[in-house]
Each structure stands twice: as structure tokens, then as C-alpha cells.
DRENPA-3360 file (N, C-alpha, C; in nm, 2 decimals, always signed):
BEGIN
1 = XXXXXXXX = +1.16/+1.12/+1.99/+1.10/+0.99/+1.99/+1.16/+0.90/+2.10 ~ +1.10/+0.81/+2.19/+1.12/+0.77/+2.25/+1.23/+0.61/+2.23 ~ +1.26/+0.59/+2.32/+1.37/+0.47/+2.27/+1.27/+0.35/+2.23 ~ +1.17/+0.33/+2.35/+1.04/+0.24/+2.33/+0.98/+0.25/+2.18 ~ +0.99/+0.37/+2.11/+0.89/+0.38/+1.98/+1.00/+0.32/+1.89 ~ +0.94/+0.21/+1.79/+0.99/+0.20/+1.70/+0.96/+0.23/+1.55 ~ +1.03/+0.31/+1.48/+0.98/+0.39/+1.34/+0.95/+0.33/+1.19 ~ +1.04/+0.20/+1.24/+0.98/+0.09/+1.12/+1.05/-0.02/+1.13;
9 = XXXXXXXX = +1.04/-0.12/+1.08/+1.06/-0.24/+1.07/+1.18/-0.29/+1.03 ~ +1.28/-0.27/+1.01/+1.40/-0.28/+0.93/+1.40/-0.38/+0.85 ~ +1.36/-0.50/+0.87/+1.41/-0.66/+0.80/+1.26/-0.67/+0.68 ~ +1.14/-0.60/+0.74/+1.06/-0.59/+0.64/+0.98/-0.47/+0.58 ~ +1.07/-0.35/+0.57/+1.08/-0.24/+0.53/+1.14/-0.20/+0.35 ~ +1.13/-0.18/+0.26/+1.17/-0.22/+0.13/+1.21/-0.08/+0.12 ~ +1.41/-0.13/+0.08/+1.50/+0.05/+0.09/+1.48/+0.04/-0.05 ~ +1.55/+0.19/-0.04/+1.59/+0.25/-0.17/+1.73/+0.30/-0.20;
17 = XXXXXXXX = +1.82/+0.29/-0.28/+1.97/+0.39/-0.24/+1.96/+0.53/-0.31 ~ +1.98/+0.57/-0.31/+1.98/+0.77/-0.32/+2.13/+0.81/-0.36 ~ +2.21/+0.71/-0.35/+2.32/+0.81/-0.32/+2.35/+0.89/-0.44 ~ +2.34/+0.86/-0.57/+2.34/+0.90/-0.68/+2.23/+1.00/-0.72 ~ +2.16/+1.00/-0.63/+2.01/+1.12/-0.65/+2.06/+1.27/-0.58 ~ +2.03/+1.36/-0.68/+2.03/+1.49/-0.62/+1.91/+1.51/-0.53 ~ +1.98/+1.49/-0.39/+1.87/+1.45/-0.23/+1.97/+1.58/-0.16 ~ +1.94/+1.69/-0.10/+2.00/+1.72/+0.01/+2.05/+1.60/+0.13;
25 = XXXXXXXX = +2.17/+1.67/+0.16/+2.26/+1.61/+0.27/+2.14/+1.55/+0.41 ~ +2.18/+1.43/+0.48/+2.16/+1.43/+0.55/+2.09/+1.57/+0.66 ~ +1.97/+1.55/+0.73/+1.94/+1.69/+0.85/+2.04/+1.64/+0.91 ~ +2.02/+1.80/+1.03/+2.14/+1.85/+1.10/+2.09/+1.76/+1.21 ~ +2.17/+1.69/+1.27/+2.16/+1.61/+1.39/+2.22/+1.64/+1.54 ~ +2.26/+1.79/+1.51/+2.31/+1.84/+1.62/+2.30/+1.89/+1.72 ~ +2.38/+1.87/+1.83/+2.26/+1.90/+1.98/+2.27/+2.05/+2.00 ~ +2.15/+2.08/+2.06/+2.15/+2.21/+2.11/+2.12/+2.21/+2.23;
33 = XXXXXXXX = +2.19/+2.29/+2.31/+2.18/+2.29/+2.46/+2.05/+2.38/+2.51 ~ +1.98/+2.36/+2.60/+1.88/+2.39/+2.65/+1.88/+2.49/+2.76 ~ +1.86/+2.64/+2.77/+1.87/+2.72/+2.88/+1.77/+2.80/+2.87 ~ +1.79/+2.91/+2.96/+1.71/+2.99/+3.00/+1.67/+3.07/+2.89 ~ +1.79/+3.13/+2.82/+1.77/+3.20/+2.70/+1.71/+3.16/+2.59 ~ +1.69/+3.02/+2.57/+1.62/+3.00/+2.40/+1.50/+2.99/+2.42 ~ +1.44/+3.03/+2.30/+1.29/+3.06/+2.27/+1.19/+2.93/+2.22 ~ +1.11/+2.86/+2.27/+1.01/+2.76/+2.30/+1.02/+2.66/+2.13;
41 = XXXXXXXX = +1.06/+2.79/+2.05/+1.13/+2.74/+1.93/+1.19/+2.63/+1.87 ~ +1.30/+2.74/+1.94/+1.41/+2.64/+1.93/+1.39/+2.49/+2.02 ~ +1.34/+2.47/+2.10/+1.34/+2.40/+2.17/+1.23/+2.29/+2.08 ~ +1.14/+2.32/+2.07/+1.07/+2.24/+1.93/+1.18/+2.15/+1.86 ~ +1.24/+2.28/+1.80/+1.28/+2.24/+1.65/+1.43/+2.12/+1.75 ~ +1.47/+2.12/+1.88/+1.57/+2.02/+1.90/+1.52/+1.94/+1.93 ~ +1.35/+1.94/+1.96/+1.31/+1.78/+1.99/+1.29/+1.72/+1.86 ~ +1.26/+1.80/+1.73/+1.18/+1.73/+1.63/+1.31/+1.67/+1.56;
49 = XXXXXXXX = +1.45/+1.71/+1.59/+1.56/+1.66/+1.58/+1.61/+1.51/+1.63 ~ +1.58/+1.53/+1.77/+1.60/+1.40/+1.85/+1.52/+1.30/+1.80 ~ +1.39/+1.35/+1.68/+1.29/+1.25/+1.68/+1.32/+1.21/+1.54 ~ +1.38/+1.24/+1.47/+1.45/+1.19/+1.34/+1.52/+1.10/+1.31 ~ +1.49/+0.97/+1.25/+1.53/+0.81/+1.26/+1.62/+0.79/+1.11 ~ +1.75/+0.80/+1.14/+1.79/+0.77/+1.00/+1.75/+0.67/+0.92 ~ +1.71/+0.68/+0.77/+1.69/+0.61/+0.67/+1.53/+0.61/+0.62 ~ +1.47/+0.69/+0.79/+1.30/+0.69/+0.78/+1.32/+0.81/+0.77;
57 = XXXXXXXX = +1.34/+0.88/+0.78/+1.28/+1.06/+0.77/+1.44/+1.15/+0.72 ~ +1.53/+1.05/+0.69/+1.61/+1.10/+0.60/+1.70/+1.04/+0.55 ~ +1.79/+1.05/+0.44/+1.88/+0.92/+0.41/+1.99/+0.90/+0.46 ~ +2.06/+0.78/+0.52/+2.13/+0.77/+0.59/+2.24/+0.68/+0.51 ~ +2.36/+0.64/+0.62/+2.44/+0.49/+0.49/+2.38/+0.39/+0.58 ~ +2.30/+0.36/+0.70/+2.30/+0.26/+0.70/+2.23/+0.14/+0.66 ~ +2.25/+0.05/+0.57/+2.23/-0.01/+0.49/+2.10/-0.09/+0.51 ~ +2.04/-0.20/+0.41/+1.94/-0.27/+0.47/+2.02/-0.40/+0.50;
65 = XXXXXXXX = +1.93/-0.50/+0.55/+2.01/-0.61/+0.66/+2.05/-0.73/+0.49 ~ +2.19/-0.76/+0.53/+2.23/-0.85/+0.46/+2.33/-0.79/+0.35 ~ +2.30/-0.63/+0.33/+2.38/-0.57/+0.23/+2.53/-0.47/+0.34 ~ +2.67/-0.51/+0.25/+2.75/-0.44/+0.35/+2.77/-0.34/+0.36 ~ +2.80/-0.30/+0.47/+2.81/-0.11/+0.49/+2.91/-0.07/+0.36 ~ +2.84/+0.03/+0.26/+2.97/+0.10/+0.20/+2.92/+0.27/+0.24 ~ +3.06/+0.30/+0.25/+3.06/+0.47/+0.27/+3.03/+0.54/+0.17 ~ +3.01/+0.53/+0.04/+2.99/+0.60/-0.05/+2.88/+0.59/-0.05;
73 = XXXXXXXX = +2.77/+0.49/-0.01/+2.60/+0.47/-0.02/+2.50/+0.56/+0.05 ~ +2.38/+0.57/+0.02/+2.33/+0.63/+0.09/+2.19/+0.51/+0.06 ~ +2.14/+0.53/+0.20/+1.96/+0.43/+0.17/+1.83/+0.48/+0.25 ~ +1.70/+0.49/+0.17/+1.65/+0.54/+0.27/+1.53/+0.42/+0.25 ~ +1.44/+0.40/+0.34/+1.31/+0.29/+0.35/+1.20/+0.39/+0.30 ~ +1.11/+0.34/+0.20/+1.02/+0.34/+0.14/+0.88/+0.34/+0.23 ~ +0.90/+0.23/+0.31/+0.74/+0.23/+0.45/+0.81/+0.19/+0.57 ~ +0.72/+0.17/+0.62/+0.75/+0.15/+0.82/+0.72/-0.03/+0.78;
81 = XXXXXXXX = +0.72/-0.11/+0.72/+0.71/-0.25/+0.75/+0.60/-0.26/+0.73 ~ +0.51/-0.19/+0.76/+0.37/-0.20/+0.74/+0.28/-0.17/+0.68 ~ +0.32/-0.16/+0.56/+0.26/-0.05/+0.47/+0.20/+0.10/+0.45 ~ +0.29/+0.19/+0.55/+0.29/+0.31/+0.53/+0.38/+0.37/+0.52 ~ +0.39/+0.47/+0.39/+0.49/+0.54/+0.35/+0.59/+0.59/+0.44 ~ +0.75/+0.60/+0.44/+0.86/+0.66/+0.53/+0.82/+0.81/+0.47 ~ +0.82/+0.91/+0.60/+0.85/+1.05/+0.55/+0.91/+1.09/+0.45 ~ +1.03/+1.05/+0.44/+1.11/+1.05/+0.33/+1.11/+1.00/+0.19;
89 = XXXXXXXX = +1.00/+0.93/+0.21/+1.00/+0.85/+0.03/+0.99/+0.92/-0.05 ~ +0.87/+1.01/-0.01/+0.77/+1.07/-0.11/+0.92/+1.18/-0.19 ~ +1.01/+1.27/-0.12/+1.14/+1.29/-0.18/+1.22/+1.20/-0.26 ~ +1.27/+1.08/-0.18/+1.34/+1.02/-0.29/+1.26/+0.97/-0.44 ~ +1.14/+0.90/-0.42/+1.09/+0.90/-0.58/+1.06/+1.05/-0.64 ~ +1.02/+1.11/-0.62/+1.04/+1.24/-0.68/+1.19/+1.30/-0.78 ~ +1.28/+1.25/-0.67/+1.44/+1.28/-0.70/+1.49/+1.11/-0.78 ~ +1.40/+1.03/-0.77/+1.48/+0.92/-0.85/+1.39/+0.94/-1.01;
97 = XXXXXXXX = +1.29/+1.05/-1.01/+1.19/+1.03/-1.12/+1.25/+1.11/-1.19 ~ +1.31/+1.25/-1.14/+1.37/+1.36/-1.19/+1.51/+1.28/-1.23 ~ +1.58/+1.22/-1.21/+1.71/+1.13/-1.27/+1.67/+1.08/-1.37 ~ +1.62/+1.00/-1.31/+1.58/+0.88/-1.45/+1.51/+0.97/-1.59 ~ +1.44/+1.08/-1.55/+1.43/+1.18/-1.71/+1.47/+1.25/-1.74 ~ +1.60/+1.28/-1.63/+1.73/+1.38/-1.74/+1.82/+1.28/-1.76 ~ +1.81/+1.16/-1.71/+1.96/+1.06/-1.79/+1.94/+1.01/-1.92 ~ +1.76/+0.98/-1.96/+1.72/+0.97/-2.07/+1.75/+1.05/-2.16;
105 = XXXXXXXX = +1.68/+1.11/-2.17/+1.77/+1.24/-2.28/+1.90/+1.33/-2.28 ~ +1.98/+1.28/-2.20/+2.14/+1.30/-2.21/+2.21/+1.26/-2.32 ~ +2.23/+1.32/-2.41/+2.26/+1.25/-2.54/+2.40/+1.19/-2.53 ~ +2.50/+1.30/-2.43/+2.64/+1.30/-2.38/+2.63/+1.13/-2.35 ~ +2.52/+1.08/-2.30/+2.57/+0.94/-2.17/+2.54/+0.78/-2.26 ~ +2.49/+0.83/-2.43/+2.42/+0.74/-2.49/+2.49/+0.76/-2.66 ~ +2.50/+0.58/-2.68/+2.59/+0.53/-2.82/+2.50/+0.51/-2.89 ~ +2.45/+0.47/-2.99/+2.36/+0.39/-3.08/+2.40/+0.25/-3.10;
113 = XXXXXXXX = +2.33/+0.17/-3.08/+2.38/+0.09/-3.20/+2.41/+0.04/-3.28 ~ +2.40/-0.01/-3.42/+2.45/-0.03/-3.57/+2.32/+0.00/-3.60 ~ +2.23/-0.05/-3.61/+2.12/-0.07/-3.69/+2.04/+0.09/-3.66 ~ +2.03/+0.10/-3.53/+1.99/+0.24/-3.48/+2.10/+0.36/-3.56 ~ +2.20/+0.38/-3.56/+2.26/+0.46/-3.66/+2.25/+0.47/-3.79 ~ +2.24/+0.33/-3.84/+2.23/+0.35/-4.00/+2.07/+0.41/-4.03 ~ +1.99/+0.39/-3.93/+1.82/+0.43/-3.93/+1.88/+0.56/-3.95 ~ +1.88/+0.66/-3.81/+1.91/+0.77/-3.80/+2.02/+0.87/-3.93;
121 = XXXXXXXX = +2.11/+0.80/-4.02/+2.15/+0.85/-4.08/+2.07/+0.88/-4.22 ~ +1.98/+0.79/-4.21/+1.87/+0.76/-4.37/+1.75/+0.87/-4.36 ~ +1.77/+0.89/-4.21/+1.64/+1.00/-4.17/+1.65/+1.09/-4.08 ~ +1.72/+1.18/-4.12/+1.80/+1.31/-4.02/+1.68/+1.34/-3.98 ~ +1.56/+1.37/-4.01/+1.44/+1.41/-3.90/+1.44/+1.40/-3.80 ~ +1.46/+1.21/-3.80/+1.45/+1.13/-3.64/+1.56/+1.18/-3.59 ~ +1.68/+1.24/-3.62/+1.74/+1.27/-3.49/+1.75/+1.38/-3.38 ~ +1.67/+1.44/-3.44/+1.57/+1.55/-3.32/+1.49/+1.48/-3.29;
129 = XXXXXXXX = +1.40/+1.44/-3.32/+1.24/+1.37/-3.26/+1.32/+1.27/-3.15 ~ +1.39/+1.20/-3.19/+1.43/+1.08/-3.04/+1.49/+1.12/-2.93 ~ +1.52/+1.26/-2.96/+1.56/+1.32/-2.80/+1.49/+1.47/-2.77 ~ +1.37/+1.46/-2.81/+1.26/+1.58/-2.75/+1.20/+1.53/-2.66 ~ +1.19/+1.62/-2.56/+1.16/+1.56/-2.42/+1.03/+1.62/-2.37 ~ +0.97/+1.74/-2.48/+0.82/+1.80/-2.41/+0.75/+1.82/-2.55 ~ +0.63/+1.87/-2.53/+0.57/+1.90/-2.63/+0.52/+1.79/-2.71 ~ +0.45/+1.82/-2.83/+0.36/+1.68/-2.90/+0.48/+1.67/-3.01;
137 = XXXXXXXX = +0.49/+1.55/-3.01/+0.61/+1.51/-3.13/+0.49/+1.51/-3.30 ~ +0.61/+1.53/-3.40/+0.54/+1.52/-3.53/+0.59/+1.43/-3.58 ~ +0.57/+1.33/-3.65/+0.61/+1.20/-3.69/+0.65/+1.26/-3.86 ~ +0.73/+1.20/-3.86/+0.76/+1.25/-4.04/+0.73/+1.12/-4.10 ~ +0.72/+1.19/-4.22/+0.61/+1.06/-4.34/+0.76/+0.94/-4.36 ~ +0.88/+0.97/-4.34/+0.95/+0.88/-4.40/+1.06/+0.84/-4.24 ~ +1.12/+0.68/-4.25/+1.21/+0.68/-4.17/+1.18/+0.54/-4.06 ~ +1.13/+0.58/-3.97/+1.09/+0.50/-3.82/+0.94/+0.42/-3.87;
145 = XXXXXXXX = +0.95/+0.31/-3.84/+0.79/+0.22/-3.90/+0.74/+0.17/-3.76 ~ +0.65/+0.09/-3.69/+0.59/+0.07/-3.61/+0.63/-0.02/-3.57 ~ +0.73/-0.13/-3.67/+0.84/-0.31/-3.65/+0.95/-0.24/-3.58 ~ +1.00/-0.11/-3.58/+1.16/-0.09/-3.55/+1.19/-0.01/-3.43 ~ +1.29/-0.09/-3.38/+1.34/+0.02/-3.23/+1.43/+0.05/-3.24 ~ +1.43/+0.17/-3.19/+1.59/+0.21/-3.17/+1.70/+0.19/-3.06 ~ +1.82/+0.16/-3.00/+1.82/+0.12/-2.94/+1.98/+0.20/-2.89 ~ +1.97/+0.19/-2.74/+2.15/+0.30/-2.70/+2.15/+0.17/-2.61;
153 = XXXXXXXX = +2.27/+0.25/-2.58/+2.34/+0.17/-2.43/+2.45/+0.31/-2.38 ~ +2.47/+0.31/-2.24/+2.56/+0.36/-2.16/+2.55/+0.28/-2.07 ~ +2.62/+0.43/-1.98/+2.67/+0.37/-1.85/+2.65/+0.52/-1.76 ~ +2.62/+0.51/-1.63/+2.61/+0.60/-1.54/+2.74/+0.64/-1.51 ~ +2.76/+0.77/-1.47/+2.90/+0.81/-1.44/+2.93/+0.85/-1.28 ~ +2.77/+0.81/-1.21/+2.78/+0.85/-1.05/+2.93/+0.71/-0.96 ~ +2.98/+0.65/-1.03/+3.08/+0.54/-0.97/+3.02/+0.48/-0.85 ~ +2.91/+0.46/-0.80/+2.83/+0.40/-0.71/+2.79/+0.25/-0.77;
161 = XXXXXXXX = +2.71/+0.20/-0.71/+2.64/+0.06/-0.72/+2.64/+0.03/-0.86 ~ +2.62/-0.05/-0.93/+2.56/-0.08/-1.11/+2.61/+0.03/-1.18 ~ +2.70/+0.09/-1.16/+2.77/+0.26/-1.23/+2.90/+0.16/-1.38 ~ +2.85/+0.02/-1.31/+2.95/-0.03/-1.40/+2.89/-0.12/-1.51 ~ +2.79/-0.14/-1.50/+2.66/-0.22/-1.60/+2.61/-0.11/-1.71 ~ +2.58/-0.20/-1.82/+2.56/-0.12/-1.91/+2.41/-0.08/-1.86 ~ +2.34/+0.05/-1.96/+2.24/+0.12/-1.92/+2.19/+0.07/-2.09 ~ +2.03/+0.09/-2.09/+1.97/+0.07/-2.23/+1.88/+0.18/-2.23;
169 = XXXXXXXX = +1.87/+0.22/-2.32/+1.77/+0.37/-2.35/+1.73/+0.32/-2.53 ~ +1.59/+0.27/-2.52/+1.49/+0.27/-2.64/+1.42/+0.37/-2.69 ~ +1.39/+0.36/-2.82/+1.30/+0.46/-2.86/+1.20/+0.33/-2.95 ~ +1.10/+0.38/-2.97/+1.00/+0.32/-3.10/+0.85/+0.39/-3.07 ~ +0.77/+0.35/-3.20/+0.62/+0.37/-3.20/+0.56/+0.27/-3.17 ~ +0.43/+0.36/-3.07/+0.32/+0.30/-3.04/+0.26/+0.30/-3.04 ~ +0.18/+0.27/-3.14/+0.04/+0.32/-3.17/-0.10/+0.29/-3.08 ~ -0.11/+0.31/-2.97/-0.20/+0.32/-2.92/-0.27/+0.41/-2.76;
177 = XXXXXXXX = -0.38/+0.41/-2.74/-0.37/+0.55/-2.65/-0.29/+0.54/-2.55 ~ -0.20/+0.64/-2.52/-0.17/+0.68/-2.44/-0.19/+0.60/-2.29 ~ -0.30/+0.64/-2.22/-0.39/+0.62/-2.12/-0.43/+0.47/-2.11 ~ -0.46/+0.40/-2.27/-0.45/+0.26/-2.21/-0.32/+0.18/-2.23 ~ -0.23/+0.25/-2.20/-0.08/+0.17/-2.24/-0.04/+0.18/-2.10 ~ -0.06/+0.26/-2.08/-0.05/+0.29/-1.94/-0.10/+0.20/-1.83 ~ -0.24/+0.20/-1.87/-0.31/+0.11/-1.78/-0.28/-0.08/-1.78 ~ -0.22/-0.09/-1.93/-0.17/-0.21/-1.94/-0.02/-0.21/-1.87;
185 = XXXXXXXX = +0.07/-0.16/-1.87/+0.19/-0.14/-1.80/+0.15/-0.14/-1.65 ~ +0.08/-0.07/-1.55/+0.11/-0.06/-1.44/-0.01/-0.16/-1.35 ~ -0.10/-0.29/-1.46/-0.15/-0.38/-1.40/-0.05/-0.45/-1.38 ~ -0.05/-0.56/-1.29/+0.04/-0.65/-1.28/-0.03/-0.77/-1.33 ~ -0.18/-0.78/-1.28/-0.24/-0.88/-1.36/-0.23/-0.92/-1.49 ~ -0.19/-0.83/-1.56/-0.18/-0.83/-1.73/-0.04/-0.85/-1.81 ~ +0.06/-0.86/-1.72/+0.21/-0.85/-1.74/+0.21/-0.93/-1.89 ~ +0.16/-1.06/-1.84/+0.18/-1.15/-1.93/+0.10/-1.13/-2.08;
193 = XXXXXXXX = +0.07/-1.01/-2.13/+0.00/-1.01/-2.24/+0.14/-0.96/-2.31 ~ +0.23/-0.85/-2.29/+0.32/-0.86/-2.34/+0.45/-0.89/-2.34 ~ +0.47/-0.94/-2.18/+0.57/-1.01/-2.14/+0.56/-1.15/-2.16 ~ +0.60/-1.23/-2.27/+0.59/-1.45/-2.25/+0.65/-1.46/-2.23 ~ +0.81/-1.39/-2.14/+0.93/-1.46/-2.08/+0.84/-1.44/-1.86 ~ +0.75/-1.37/-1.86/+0.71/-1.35/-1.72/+0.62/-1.45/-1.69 ~ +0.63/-1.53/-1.54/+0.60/-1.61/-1.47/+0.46/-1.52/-1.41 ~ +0.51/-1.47/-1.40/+0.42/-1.33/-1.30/+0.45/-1.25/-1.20;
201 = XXXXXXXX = +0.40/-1.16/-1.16/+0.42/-1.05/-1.12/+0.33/-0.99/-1.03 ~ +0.34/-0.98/-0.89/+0.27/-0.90/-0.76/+0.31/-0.76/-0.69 ~ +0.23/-0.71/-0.68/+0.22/-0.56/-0.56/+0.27/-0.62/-0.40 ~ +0.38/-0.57/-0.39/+0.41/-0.62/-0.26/+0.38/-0.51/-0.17 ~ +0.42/-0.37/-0.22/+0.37/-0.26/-0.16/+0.32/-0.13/-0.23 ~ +0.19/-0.12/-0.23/+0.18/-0.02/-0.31/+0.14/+0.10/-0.17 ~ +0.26/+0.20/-0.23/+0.22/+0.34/-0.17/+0.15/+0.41/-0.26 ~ +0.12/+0.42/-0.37/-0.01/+0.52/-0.39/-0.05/+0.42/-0.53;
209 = XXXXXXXX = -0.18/+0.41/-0.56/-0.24/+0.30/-0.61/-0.24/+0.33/-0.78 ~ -0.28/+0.25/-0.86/-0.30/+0.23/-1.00/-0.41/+0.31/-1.06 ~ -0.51/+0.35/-0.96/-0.60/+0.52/-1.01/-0.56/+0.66/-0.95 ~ -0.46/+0.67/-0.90/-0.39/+0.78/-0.85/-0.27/+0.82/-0.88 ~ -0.31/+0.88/-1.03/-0.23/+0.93/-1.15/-0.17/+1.06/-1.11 ~ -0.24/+1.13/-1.04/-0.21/+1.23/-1.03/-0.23/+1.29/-0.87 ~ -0.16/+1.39/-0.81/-0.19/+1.41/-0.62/-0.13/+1.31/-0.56 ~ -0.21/+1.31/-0.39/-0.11/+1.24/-0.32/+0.05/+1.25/-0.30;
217 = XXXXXXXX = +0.11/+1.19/-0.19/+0.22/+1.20/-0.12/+0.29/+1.22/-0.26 ~ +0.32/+1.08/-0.33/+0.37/+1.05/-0.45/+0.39/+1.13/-0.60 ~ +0.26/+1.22/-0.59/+0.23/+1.25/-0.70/+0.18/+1.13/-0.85 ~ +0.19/+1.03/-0.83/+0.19/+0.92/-0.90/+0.21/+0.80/-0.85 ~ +0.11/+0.69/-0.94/+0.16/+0.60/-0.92/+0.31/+0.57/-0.86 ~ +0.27/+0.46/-0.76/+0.44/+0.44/-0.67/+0.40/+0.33/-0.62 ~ +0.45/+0.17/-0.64/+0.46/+0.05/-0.58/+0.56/+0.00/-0.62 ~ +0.63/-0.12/-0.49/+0.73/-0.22/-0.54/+0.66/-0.37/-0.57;
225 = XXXXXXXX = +0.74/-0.43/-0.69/+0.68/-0.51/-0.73/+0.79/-0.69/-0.74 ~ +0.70/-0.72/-0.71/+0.80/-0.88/-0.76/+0.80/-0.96/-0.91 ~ +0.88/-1.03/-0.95/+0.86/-1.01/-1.13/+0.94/-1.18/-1.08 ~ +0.91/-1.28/-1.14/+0.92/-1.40/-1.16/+0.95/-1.42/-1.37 ~ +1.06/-1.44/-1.40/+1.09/-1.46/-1.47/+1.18/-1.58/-1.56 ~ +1.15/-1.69/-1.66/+1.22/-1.79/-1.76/+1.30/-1.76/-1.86 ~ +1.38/-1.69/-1.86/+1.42/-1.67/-1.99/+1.48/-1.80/-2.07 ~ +1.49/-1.78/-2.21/+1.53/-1.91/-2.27/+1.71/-1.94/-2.24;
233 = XXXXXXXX = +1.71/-2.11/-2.26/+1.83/-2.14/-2.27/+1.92/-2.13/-2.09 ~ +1.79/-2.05/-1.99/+1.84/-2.08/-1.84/+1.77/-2.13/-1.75 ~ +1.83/-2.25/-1.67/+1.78/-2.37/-1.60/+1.65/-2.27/-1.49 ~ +1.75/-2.19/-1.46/+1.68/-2.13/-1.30/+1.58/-2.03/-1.36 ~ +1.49/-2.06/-1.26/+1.39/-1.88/-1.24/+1.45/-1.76/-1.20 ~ +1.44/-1.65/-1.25/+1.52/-1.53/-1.22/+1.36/-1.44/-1.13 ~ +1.40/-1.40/-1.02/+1.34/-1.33/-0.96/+1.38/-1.16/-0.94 ~ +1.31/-1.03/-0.93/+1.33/-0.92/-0.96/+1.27/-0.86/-0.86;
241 = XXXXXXXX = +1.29/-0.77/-0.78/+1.20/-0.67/-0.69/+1.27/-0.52/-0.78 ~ +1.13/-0.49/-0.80/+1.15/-0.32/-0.85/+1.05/-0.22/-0.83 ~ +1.07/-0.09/-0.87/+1.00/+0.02/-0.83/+0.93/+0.04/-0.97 ~ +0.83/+0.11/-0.92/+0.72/+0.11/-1.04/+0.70/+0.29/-1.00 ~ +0.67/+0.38/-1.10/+0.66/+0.50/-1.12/+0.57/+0.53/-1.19 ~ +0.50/+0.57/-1.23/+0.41/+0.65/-1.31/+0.36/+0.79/-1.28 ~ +0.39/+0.89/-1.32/+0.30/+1.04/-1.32/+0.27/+1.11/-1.48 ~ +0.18/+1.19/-1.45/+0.15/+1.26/-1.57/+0.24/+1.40/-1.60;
249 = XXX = +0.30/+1.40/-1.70/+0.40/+1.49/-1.75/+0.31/+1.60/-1.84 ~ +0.41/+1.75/-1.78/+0.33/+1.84/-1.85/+0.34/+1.82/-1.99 ~ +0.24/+1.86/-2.12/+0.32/+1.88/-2.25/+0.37/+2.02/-2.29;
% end
């Protein structure tokens, strides 16, 4: 890539950190010298090298603008500024999708609460059913009602960014399909039907859209979103930028 080409936008580019994702190491960035002997190949494969832009086509530490360099981080950008996907994203959500559903069901990483324990003790059933992770669950006639959640807390043990904030992992019933729960979760227009602490909430970037459940770069739904929120009892508006995920899991 030429020094003239620029690969994205940095200041309006929307990162991601990885460093806690099982992502292979940075590519090899190393020069290969050019002679008589190497094969047209190789010579390819050192330009498509030279053309490799840390953070866009792989994950790098260097950070986005305003956050300070840490060596233990890793970040990679999501789009070029302009609403098209970084090479590299379509990996990191894949590897942030694949975390986020084995930390869920890590029983090792998660406490109960009081109320959640005394449930679970009254109805040894539920304590397989709340950590099955495939297949059609069977509900037993006695135990969990459709008013009650369950509720954990941990903590991540990667010692990176928020590794020090508690984590929350819920369970409860839903009685409704599937497909339109879905469809109500990943509108933004509709937040407010069961969110009344949300102000509202916009698509700032959507890389693969709200009918593209399945295929594509993504494999699923994938947009960042902005969340305007009042909670009670605080003067200020709390604002939020997050990742939004959806795919269809085998059963």
C-alpha cells in the first residue's frame, strides 16, 4: 500500500479490544529480501505484507485516539470511517461471539445470588437446565415461574481492561417466539417498549443489517449502537456505545 493510500479513518473509525479474545498473534511483518532466486510467490506474499495496516487487517496495541497506550491491549477497527467493514472485524466478532458463549456457561467463573440459590436448592432440576448450552431445553412442571430470574455475578480472569468489574449472567423464562424476541431486541426503534430507563437508541454503524440473520462477512447481525439513558435518583444522562451481535445457533 502506498504511503498516499489511506486504510481508514482513525478518529472516526469505531475500535474493538481483542486482547482477551482467542485472535492469533499479530501477522508476520517481516521483510524479505528480494533476489534473483525467489519465486514470483514469494514476492506477492512480501508485498501483501507491506500492505498490511495495523488495527485494519490485524490487531495491533495501537490504541484508538484519546485512549493511552497499554502494552497488554490489543485493538482492532471495525470499518474504514466510512462505513465499510476492516478486514479484520469479521474475525474479531466471531472470536468476541465465541467468548462471550463459553464465559456464559462457565460455571467455574459464576456465584449465585441468595434468592437464585435458595430457587436452585428447592428444584435440583434447574440446576442442569440453567447451564445447558445446546439442544431443546425441557422445562419441569415445578420450580422457575415466568415473575423470576436468576441471577450470578463474576468476574473475568483475562486481568486486562474491566477484568476488575463485576460480570452478571441471568437466566429466566420467556414466553414468547423466539424469532419475535429477537426482532424486538435488535430494533433500535422499539428499545423503549421494554427499556423505560432508555432515552433512545441509534445505529451508528451497521455492518451487516437486522434481516441478515444468517451469511455474510458477519455471519449475523453486527452493528454499533448509541444507548442514551436516565436512570433513577441520577442528575446526568448516561450515554453508552456498544456492539450488537446476533446469529443463529445450531440446536
Amino acid at each position: 500500500m502506498s504511503q498516499d493510500t489511506i486504510a481508514f479513518k482513525r478518529d472516526s473509525s469505531s475500535f474493538l479490544r481483542v486482547a482477551d479474545l482467542e485472535m492469533s498473534t499479530t501477522l508476520s511483518m517481516r521483510s524479505i529480501s528480494f533476489d534473483s532466486d525467489e519465486s514470483q510467490e514469494q514476492k506477492d506474499q512480501q508485498q501483501l505484507s507491506d500492505d498490511l495496516v495495523p488495527n485494519f487487517h490485524h490487531m495491533a496495541i495501537d490504541p484508538p485516539p484519546n485512549v493511552k497506550l497499554d502494552p497488554k491491549e490489543r485493538w482492532v477497527v471495525l470499518d474504514d470511517g466510512n462505513k465499510n467493514h476492516a478486514p479484520i472485524a469479521p474475525m474479531a466478532v466471531a472470536a468476541l461471539a465465541k467468548s462471550g458463549l463459553k464465559s456464559a456457561f462457565d460455571q467455574q467463573m459464576w456465584s449465585p445470588d441468595g434468592k437464585t440459590s435458595r430457587i436452585l436448592k428447592q428444584a435440583p432440576p434447574w440446576n442442569d437446565i440453567v447451564w445447558q448450552s445446546e439442544g431443546a431445553i425441557q422445562l419441569p412442571e415445578t420450580g422457575l415461574n415466568e415473575k423470576e430470574i436468576l441471577v450470578w455475578s463474576g468476574n473475568f480472569s483475562h486481568g486486562c481492561y474491566g477484568s476488575e468489574l463485576p460480570a452478571v449472567r441471568s437466566v429466566g423464562i420467556v414466553d414468547v417466539n423466539p424469532k419475535a424476541l429477537l426482532e424486538l431486541l435488535v430494533d433500535s426503534s422499539r428499545v423503549k417498549e421494554y427499556n423505560k430507563l432508555c432515552l433512545g437508541r441509534d445505529d451508528i454503524l451497521t455492518l451487516q443489517g437486522d434481516d441478515e440473520l444468517e451469511g455474510g462477512p458477519f455471519d449475523g447481525i453486527t452493528k454499533v449502537m448509541k444507548t442514551e439513558s436516565k436512570p433513577p435518583l441520577i442528575r446526568s444522562t448516561l450515554q453508552f456505545t456498544s456492539l450488537m451481535h446476533a446469529r443463529q445457533l445450531e440446536d
